[in-house]
N, C-alpha and C positions, 0 to 999 in steps of 0.2 A: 487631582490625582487620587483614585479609589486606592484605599490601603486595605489591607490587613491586620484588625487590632485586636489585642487579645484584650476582653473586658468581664468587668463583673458588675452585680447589680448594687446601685445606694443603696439609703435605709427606703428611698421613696419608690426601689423599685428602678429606676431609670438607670440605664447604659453608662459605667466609666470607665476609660481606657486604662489598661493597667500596661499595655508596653503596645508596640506597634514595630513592622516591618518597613523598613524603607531601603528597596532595592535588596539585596541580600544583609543586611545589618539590622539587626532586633536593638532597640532601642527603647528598653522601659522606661515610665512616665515615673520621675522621681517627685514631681510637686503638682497638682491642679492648682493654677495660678489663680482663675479664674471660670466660670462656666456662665453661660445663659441657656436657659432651657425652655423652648417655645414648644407649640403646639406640631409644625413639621420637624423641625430638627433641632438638635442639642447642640450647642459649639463648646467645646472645652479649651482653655490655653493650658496647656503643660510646659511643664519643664523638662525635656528629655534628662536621661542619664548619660549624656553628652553634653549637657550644659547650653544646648541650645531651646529657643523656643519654638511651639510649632503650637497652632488652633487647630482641631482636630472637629469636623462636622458630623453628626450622627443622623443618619435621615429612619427615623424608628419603623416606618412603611415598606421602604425596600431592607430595610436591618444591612444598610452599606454604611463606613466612614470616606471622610475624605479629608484628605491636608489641604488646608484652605491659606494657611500663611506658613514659613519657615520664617525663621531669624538667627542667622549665626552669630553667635557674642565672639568678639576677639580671644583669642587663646594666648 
């Protein structure tokens, strides 16, 4: 699913999401869990501001994201 993220750059230069759209609901990234950053694309795991988790792919050549996994925690 290609998103809509709004991002800014690290100290290295490289693309992080700072919140993202899914559907009509803006959903900013309250914690970067995790990242691996490769030579085509960057995957980040965040932590939405909904408590849920989502891997968020960054392909730096076409400058597209995409949600690669959701994880809904119990409420």
């Amino acid at each position: 699913m290609i998103l809509h993220v709004e991002s800014r750059a690290d100290p290295h230069g490289d693309r992080e999401p700072v919140a993202f759209l899914l559907g009509a609901r803006r959903i900013a990234v309250a914690t970067i869990v995790d990242r691996w950053i490769a030579r085509d694309h960057s995957y980040y795991k965040v932590m939405g501001s909904d408590g849920d988790t989502y891997i968020l792919r960054y392909a730096p050549q076409e400058r597209e994201w995409e949600l690669t996994l959701f994880q809904s925690h119990p409420r």
